[in-house]
KENU-404437 format. One line per 3 residues: their letters; for each residue x, y, z of C-alpha. Coordinates in steps of 0.001 Angstrom, whole numbers, plus 500000, padded with zeros to 6 digits. Example, Ala and Ser with C-alpha at 12.3 -4.5 7.8 and 13.67 -1.06 7.14 Angstrom:
<nodes>
as> 512300 495500 507800; 513670 498940 507140
</nodes>
This chain:
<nodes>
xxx> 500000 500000 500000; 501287 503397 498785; 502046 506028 501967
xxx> 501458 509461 501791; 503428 512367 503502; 501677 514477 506005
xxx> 501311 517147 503617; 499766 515256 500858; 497168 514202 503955
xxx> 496292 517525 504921; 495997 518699 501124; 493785 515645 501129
xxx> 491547 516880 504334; 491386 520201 502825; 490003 519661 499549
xxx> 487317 517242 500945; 484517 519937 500533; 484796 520402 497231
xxx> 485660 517135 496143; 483240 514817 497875; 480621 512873 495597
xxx> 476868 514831 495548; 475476 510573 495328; 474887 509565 498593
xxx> 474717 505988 497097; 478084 506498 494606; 480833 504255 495818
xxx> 484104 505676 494931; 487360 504019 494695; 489946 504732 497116
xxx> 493101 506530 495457; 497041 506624 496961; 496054 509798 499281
xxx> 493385 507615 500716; 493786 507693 504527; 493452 503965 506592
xxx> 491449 503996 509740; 492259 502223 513146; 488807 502369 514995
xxx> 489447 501560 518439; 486302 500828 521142; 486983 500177 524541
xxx> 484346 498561 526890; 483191 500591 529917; 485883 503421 529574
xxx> 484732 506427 531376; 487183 509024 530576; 489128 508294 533818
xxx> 492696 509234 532210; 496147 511216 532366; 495052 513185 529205
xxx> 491962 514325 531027; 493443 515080 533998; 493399 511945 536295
xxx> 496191 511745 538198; 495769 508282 540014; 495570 506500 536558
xxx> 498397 504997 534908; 497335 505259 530863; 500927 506516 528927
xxx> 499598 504910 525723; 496312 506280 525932; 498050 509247 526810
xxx> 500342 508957 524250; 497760 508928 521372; 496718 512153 522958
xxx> 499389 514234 522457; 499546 513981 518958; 495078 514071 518540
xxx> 492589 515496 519538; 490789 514986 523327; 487591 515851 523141
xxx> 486408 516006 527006; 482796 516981 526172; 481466 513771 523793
xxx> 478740 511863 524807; 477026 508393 523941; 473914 508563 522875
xxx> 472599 505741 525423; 474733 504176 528431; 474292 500523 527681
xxx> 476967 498767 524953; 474638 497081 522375; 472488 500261 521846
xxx> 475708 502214 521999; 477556 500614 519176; 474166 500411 517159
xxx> 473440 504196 517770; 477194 505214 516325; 477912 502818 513821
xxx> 474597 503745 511635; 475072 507440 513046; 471464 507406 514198
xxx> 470116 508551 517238; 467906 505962 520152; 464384 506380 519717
xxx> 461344 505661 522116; 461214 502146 520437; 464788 501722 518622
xxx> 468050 500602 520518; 466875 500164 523686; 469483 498066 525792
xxx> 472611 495610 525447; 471183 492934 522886; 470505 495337 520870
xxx> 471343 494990 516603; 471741 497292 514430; 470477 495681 511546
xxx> 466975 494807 513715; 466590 498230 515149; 467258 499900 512294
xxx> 467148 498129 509271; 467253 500984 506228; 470847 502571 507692
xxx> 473823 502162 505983; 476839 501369 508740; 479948 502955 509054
xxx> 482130 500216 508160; 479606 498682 505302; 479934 502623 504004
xxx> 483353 502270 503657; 484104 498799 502525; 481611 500152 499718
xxx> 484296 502859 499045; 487114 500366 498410; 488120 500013 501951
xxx> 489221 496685 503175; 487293 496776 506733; 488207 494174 509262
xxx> 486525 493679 513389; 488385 492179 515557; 486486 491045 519089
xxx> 483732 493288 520192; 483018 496148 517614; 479279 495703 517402
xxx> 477467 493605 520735; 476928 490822 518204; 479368 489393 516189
xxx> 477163 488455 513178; 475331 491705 513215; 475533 493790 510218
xxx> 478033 490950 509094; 478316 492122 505566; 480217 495207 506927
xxx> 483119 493285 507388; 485490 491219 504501; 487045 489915 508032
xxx> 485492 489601 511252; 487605 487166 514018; 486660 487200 518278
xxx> 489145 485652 520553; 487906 482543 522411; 489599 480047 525264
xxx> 488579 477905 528112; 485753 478502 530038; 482804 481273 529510
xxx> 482832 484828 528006; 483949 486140 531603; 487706 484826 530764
xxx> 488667 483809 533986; 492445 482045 533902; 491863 480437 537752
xxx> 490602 477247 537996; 488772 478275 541106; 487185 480731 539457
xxx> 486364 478770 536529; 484626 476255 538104; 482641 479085 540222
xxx> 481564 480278 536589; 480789 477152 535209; 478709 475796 538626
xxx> 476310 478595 539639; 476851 481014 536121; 477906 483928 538881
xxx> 481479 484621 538446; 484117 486549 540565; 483389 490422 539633
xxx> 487696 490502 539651; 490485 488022 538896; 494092 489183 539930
xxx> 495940 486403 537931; 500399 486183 537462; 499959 485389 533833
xxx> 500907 487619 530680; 499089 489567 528670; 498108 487561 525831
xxx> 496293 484774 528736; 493261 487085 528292; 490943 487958 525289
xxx> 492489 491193 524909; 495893 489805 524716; 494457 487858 522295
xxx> 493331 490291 520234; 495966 492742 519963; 497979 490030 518382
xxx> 495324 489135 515970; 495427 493155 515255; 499491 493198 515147
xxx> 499106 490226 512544; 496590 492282 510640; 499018 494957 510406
xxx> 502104 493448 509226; 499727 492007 506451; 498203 495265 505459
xxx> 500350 495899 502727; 498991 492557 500635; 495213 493349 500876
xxx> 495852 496058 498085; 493548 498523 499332; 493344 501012 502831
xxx> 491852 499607 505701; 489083 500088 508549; 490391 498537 510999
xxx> 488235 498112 514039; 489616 496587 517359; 487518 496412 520108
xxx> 488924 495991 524070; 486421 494412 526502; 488274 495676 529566
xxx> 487244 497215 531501; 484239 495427 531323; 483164 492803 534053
xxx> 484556 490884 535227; 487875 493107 536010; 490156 490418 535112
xxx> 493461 491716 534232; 497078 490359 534806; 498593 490912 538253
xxx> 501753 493404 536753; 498309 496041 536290; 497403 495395 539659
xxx> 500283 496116 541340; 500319 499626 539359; 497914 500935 542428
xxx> 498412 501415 545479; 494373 500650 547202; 494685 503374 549541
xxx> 495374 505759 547011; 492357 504535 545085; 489706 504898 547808
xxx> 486162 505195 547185; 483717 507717 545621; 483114 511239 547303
xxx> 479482 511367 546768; 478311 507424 547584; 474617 508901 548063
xxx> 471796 509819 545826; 471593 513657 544377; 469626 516069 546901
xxx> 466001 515784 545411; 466426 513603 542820; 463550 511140 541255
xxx> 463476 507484 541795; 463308 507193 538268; 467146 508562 537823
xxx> 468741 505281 539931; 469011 501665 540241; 470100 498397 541691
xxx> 472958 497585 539628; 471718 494683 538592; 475113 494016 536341
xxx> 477036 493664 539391; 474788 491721 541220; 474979 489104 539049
xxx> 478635 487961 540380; 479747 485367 543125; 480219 487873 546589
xxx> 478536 491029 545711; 475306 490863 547782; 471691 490561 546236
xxx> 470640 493577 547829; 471779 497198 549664; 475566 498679 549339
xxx> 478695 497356 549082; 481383 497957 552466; 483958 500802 551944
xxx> 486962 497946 551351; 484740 495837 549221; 484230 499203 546958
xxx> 487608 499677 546989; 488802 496573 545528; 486280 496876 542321
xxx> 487725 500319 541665; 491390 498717 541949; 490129 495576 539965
xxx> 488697 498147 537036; 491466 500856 537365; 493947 497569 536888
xxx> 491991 496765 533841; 491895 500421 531812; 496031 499925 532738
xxx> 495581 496165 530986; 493829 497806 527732; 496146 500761 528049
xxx> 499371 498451 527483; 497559 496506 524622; 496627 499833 522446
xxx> 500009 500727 522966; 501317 497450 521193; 498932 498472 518256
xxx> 500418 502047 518363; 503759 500742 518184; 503418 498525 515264
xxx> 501827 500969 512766; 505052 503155 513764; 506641 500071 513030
xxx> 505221 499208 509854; 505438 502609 508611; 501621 503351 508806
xxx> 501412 505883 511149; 501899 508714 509012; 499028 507409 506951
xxx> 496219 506459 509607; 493802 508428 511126; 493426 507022 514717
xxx> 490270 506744 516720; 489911 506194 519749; 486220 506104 521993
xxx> 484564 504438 524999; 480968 503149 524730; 479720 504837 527232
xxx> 480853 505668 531212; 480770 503634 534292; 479711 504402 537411
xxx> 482215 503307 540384; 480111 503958 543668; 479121 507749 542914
xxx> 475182 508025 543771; 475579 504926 545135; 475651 503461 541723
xxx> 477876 500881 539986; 477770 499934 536161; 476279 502374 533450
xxx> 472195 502465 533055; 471837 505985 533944; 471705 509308 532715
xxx> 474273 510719 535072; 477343 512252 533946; 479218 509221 534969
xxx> 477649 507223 532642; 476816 509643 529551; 480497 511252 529340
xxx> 483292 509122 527848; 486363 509565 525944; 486842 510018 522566
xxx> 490251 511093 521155; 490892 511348 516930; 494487 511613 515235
xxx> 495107 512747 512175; 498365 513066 510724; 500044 516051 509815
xxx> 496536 518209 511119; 496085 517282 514693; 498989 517813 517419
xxx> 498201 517079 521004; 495157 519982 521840; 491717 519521 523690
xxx> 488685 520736 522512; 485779 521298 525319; 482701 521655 522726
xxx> 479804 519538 523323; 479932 516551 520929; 478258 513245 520972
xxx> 478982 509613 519520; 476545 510107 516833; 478994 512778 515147
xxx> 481883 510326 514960; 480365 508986 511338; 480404 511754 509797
xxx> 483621 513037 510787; 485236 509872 509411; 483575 510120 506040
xxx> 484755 514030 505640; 488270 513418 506678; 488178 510707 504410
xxx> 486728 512473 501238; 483534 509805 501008; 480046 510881 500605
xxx> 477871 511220 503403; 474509 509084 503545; 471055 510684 503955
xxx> 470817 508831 506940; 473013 510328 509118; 471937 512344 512118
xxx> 475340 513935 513282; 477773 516504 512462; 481110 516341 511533
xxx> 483793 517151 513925; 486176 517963 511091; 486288 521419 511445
xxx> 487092 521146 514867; 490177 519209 514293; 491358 522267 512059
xxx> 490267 524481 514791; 489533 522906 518807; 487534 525931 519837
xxx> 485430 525957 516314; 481193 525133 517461; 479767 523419 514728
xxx> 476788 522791 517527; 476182 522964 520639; 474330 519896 522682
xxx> 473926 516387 522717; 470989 514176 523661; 471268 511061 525469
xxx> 468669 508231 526132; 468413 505186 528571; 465060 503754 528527
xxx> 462252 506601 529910; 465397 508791 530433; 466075 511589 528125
xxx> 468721 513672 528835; 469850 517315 527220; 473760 518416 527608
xxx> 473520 522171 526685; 476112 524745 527863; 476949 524130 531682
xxx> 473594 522093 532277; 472456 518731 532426; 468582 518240 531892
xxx> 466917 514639 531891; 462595 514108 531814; 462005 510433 532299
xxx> 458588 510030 530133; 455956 508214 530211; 453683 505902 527676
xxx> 452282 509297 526091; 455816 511143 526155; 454711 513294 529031
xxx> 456818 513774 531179; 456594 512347 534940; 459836 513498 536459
xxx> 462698 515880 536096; 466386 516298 536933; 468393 519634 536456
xxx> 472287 519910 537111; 474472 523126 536919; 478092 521371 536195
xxx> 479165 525009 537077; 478922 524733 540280; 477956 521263 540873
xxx> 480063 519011 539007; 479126 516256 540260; 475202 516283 539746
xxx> 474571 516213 543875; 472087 519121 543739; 468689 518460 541245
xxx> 467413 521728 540920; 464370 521039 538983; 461840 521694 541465
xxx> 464431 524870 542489; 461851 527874 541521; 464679 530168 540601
xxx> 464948 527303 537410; 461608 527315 536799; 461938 529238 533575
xxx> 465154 527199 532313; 463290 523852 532852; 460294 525143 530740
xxx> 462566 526251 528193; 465009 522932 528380; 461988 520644 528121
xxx> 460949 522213 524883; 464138 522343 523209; 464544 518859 524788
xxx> 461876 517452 522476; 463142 519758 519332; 466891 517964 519546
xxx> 466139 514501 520343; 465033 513378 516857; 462315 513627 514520
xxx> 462247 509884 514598; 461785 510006 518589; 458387 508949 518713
xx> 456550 506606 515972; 454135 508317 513674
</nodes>
């Protein structure tokens, strides 16, 4: 495969406007100035990093990928659960009342007419490849894909590498929710499937044509299973526990629940919190794990340098959706809490992006586009997002200005400094509120919905609410 200097790239970038095809449906053929993609999802990765600002977390390559993108510290899934996630930004199309609605969702069910991402551009002479989880279901949307590969080994989908744990797994289906194992890297699935991706890439060169390449990391998911070298990173009484373990002053029922993720593993009880240490050791078991998925994109990262691809692939790097670890008393996504609904999202391109962060509201749904400008293909009718491009020209340029997030009767606005949910009802009426000010209450603790001062701004929220959320939201 032909490489490209940086400035051919950005020539490239810059001319997409004028050059793109005005046939939605027109497959073009990709030329030598034709950019490959590395499409990276991670599993449950709030953006709890070095490149936005944590300082307990140990994420260099993460961190490294950063420096030379894009970070942008305002995007937003569209719905906090993975299936609908995935479903919702690989056709570009928003959750409805009745369309991806939780983690079994498909794409190709829920929303049958949209073209995805990757099916896009394998139509525009792309060789497109997923490796492990990319969408929930690995034979949705299957014709998307001229390769699609998922690592597999002993025992269930939770990975475990003790026998102990194993045969907890296989007995009563509840699993340990952590696994602290002295094994390398490549004993779990993610090990597993950086070296399929490393593979890939010393291959590229044969397939003739650029690539989508799409890798996705189940850490941190559940179980936190990671090996014991990202354990012994932390130090537990560094890590402590949440600062806000208790629901928001006046919030709804409607805006929490049971965690029922979490309660499906071996020793977390069936009902009521978890003890201070017992909280502690999840957050070590899941800050171990982003350290685990860390060191594997950093293998990936060091093998297009390797290769000599680097200077010819956009990166892309995103999260599903957050995760809450104890705050509101909450564990797991499900929500529409900041915790869950922010998550990172960081975009390379060579030779136009060089290590900046851009604090414009964005959400997942944009991502689609932004790929298809940068890469000079046509955009589909579909499509209910807008491109980030310009930003990556310019970090403080506003293309737009909110995002709208769903999880089940939750609807949530992001607008300037404010967070505003409804939950609705049967007749999309709705039957409670929530209102944050992330000025001065960053971490949600204060609903002031029912505040009078904010009686005006909910009015107005709740109507511009139901303008942004989609003309689709509702079935005709």
């Amino acid at each position: 495969m032909k490489k490209i200097s940086h400035r051919h790239l950005v020539f490239c970038i810059g001319a997409i406007a004028a050059s793109a095809c005005s046939d939605n449906n027109a497959n073009k053929k990709p030329n030598e100035s034709s950019p490959n993609i590395l499409f990276i999802a991670v599993d449950d990765l709030r953006p709890e990093l070095g490149c936005y600002g944590n300082r307990i977390i140990s994420s260099p390559n993460i961190d490294r990928l950063a420096s030379a993108g894009v970070v942008f510290q305002r995007a937003y899934c569209n719905i906090p659960v993975s299936g609908a996630s995935r479903a919702s930004l690989l056709t570009g199309t928003r959750p409805t009342s009745y369309r991806f609605i939780d983690f079994d969702t498909w794409a190709e069910k829920d929303n049958p007419g949209a073209l995805t991402l990757p099916k896009h551009f394998r139509n525009n002479g792309y060789y497109t490849v997923s490796l492990s989880k990319v969408f929930h279901h690995m034979y949705d949307s299957r014709d998307s894909w001229d390769q699609e590969w998922r690592p597999s080994g002993k025992g269930s989908w939770r990975n475990y590498t003790k026998e102990d744990n194993i045969r907890i797994d296989t007995l009563i289906k509840r699993g340990m929710p952590f696994e602290c194992s002295d094994v390398p890297d490549t004993a779990y699935f993610d090990g597993k499937t950086t070296q399929k991706a490393i593979e890939f890439l010393r291959d590229s060169g044969n397939k003739g044509k650029p690539f989508f390449l799409a890798v996705g990391f189940l850490k941190p998911h559940l179980p936190f299973n990671a090996p014991k070298k990202y354990w012994d990173i932390y130090d537990p009484s560094v890590i402590g526990t949440a600062n806000n373990p208790y629901p928001p002053k006046d919030a709804p029922s409607q805006a929490l629940h049971k965690w029922g993720e979490l309660r499906q593993y071996y020793s977390i009880p069936e009902t009521g919190s978890l003890s201070d240490s017992a909280a502690n050791k999840l957050r070590h078991g899941y800050y171990a794990c982003v350290s685990y998925a860390d060191a594997q994109i950093g293998l990936i990262l060091d093998e297009l340098e390797k290769n000599g691809l680097a200077e010819n692939t956009i990166v892309i790097l995103w999260g599903d959706h957050g995760w809450n670890l104890g705050e509101h008393g909450l564990w797991c996504k499900h929500c529409n809490f900041n915790t869950s609904l922010n998550a990172p999202l960081i975009i390379k391109v060579p030779g136009l992006t060089h290590g900046s962060k851009n604090n414009i509201i964005t959400e997942f749904i944009d991502i689609y586009p932004t790929l298809c400008e940068l890469t000079g293909i046509s955009l589909p009718s579909h499509l209910e997002g807008e491109s980030l491009a310009g930003r990556l020209k310019n970090p403080e340029k506003q293309e737009k200005d909110f995002a709208v997030s769903k999880f089940f009767a939750g609807v949530t606005l992001i607008q300037d400094d404010y967070f505003y949910t409804e939950f609705l009802n049967e007749k999309d009426s709705a039957v409670a509120n929530m209102l944050f000010d992330h000025n001065s209450d960053p971490d949600e603790n204060i609903n002031l919905s029912k505040n009078e001062d904010f009686k005006a701004m909910v009015t107005s929220f709740s109507s511009e609410l139901r303008q942004k959320r989609g003309n689709a939201f509702v079935k005709n």
